[in-house]
N, C-alpha and C positions, 0 to 999 in steps of 0.2 A: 374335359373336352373344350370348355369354352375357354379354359386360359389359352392351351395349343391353337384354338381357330384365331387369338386374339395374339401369340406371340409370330403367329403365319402371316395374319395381315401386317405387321408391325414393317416386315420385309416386303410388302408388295408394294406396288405404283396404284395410287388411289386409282385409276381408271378400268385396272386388273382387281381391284380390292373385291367388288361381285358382280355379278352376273347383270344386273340392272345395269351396270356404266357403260359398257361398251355398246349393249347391244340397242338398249334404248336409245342413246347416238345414232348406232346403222341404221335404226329404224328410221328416227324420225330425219335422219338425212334422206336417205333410200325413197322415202315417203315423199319428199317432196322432188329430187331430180327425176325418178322413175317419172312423175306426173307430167313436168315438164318436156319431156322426151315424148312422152305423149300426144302429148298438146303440140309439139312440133312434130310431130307425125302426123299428125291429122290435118293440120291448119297450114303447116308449111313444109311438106314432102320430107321430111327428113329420112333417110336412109336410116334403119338400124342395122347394123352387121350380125344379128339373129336369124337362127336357123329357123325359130316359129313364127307364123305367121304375123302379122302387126298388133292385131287384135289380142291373140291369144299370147303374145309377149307380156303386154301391157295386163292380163289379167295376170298371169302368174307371176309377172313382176310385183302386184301390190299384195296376190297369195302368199305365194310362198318365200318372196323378199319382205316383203316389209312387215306382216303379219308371221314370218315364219321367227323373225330380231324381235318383233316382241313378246314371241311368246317365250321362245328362248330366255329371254331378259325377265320376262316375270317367273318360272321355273325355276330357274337357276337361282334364281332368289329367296320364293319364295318356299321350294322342296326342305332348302336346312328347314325353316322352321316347323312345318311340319313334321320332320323325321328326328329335330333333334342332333343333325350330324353335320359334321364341318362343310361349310359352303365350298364350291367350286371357285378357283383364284388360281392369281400368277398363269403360270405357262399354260398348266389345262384348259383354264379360261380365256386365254389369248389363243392358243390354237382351236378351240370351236368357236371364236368369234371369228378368227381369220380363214376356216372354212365358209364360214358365211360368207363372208368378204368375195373370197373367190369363185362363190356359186352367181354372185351377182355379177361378175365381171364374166365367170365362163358361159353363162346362158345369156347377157350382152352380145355377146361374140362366140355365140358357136357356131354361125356360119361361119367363121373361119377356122377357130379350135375344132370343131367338132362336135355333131350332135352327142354322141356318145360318151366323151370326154367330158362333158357341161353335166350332160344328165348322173354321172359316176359321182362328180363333185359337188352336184346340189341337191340331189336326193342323199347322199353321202350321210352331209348336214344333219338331217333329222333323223337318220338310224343313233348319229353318234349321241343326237339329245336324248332317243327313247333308251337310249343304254344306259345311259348316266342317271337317268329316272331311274327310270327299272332298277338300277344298281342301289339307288339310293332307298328307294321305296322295299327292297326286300332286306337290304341291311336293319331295316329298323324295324322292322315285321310292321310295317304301315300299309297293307294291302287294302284298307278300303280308297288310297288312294292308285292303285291298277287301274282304274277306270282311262287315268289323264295318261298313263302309256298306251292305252287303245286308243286314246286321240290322235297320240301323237304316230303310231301306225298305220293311223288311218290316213292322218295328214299325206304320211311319208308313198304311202299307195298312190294317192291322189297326183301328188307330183312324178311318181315313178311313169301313169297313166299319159300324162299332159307330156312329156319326153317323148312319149313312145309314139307319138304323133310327127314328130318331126325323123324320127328314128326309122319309124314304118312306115310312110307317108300318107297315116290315116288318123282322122282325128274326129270321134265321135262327141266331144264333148264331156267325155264319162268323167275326166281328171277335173277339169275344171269344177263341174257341177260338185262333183264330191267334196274337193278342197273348200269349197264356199259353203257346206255343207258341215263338214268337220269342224270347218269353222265356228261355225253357229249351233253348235253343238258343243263345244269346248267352253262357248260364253254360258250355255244352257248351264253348264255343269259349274263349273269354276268362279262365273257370273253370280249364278243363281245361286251361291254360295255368300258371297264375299260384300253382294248389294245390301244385302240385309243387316249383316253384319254391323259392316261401316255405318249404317244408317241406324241401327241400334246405339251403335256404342255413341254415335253423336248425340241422339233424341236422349240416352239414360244421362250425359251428361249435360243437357241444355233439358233437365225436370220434365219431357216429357211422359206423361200419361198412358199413351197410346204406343205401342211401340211393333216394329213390324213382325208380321211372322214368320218363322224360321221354317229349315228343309223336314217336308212332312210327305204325308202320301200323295198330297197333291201335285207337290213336286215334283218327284218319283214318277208319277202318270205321268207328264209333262216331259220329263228325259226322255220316259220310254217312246212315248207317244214321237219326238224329235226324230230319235231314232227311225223309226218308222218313217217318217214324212222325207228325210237327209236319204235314205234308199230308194223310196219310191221317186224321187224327185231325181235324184242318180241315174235310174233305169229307167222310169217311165217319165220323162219330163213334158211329156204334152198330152197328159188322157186328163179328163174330169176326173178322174178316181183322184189321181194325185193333186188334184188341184183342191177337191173338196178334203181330203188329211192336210193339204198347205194349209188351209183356210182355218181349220179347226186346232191347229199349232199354234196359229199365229192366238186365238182367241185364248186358248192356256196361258199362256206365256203372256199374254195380256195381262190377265186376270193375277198371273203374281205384281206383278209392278202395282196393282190396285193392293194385294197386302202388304205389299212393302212400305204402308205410308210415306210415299213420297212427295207430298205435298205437305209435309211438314219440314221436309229441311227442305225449303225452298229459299230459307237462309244462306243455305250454304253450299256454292258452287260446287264445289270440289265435292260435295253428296249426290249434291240434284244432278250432276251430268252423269253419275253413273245409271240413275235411274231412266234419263233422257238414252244412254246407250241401249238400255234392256230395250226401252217403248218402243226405237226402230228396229230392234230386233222383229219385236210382237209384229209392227207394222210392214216390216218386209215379207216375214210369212204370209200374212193377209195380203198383199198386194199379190206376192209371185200366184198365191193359190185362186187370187180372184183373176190373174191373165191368164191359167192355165183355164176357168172354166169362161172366160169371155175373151178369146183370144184376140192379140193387137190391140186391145184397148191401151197397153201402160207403153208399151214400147220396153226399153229398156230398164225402165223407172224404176219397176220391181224388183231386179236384182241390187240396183244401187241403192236400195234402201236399208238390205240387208247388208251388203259389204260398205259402203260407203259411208251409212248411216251407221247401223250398226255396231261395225267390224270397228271403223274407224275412230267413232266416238269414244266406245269402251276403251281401244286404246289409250287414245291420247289421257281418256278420265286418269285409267290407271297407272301410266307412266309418269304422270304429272303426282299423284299421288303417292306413289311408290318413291318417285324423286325425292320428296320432300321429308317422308316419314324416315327415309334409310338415310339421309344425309341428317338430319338435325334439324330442319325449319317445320313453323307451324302447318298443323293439317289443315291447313284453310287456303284460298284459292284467293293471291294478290292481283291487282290491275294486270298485269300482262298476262298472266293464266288465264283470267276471265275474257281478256282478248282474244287467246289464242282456242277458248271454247265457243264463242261467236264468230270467228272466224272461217273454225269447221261446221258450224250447222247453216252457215250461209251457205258453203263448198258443197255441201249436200242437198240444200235444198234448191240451187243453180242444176246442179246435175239433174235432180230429181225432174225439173221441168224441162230441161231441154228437147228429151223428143216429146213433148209436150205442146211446142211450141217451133215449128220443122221451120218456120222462114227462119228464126232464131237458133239453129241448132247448134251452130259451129259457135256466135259468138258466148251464147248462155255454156257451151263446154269449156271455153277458155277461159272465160269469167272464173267456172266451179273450178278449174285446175290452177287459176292463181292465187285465190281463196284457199285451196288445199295446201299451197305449196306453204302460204302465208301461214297459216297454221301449224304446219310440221316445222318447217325454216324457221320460224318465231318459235318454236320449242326446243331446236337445237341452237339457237341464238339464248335462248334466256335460260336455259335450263344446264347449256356446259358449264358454266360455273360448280351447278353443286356435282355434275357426273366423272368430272376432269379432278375436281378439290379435294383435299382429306377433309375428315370430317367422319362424324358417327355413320355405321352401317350395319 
């Protein structure tokens, strides 16, 4: 099998060669003009030609655009080595990258394509990725990874949800909440996975003693426990009930980043921001669950802790990381990487304060959205090189 994947790529174009190249690109382009589109929405009237409202453009744009390319981009990668089976390349991989492509442009402009026509093509997207999982995962009788195709169906609901608003002309929030939900559910699982790992395999080779600890019962409580919080937060998004299960998530999921010893690779960037990604995890939970019992206190804070912080960190950690281990370069994080991770925790910690500080609202948003942009932009600036290059994968 592995000559056949290796005499496959030999005929492809490095940038179809896996799943990581293209879509890591859309991401981190998508990631930063979505922002700016934004920021010129709000700050200077910009007109978008979208059927959804401004607001709810702008959150599905960073959902299910820019989070939908990298998860794609980390799947499609990262599924062979789980299963053992030839990666996805050439045309197959050029056509689900270029459904992406076109969800971004049809939900741009469905006010004039068409509600229905955008939502066909960008919900489309993610049945076509749970397929290809799904396909993959039962070909290799890998079923305890089935969990990451209920992600990815749950994803795919969520966006179906958030369509059906401009579709129906009713929009309860249910799609949004969910998607930022599934979201952080998917870091729970595949996160909660992967941080420890990386952070073992770095600490056993720099002598350390101490090393983190792996997926146990504790963990396990903590999915389930998610789960729970990502529904009740869905359905009930403004009782104390659900604000005291936010709270109590958020304190789980804490408490792993505490056995992860992450304060031992504080060495090494390219470690430490993954564990910087979990912590806003934990702290997003805890803020949304402390607005839901002490309402108006955070403003919007809460949720950008969790998608902005969160969502957006663990990105960048792992596509910066992914970058460099599938292309050939060292797993260590050089001056522009280290840039472009101070970059985004500045972008997030601007946003974070802006309704914080209401004289300042609009200019602390613009600040965080060229900070964000500076970040994304500065990784598809320094990082085409190895996604566009041949080289190992």
């Amino acid at each position: 099998m592995a000559q056949t994947d290796t005499i496959a790529s030999a005929h492809t174009i490095p940038l179809l060669d896996r799943g990581f190249r293209p879509f890591f690109f859309g991401a981190g382009l998508w990631a930063a003009l979505a922002i700016l589109m934004w920021s010129a929405t709000l700050g200077h009237g910009l007109q978008l030609p979208t059927a959804f409202a401004p607001v709810t453009w702008h959150a599905h744009a960073m959902l299910f655009g820019f989070l939908g390319a990298a998860l794609a981009g980390f799947l499609t990668t990262a599924v062979p080595n789980w299963t053992g089976r030839p990666a996805l390349r050439g045309a197959p991989l050029a056509a689900l990258a270029g459904l992406w492509g076109l969800g971004r442009v049809a939900c741009l402009t469905s006010g004039i394509v068409g509600a229905v026509p955008a939502a066909v093509v960008d919900v489309g997207f993610f049945v076509a990725l749970g397929v290809i999982v799904l396909r993959e995962v039962l070909a290799a009788g890998n079923r305890r990874n089935l969990l990451v195709v209920v992600g990815i169906s749950g994803v795919a609901l969520a966006n179906l949800l958030v369509h059906l608003g401009p579709i129906a002309g009713v929009d309860r929030g249910y799609g949004i909440r969910l998607g930022v939900g599934m979201f952080a559910l998917l870091i729970v699982l595949i996160g909660g996975r992967i941080v420890p790992v990386f952070t073992r395999n770095w600490l056993q080779s720099h002598g350390s003693p101490r090393l983190p600890a792996m997926w146990g019962r504790y963990d396990s409580l903590t999915a389930l426990a998610t789960v729970v919080a990502v529904l009740a937060w869905t359905l009930l998004p403004d009782t104390r009930v659900t604000g005291g299960v936010m709270f109590g998530v958020g304190l789980l999921n804490a408490g792993r980043v505490a056995r992860w010893c992450a304060w031992q690779a504080w060495r090494e960037p390219l470690i430490l921001v993954l564990h910087l990604g979990y912590a806003w995890l934990a702290a997003g939970f805890l803020l949304l669950g402390l607005q839901m019992l002490v309402p108006g206190l955070l403003g919007t804070s809460a949720v950008h802790a969790l998608t902005a912080g969160a969502m957006g960190t663990m990105v960048l950690a792992v596509m910066t990381r992914a970058t460099r281990g599938h292309t050939g370069r060292a797993l260590s994080a050089d001056v522009p990487t280290v840039l472009l991770f101070v970059a985004l925790t500045l972008a997030v910690l601007l946003r974070l304060a802006a309704p914080l500080v209401p004289q300042l609202f609009l200019v602390l948003l613009g600040a965080a959205a060229l900070a964000w942009a500076a970040a994304f932009g500065g990784f598809v600036l320094f990082y085409a090189p190895m996604l566009f290059g041949s080289g190992k994968s």
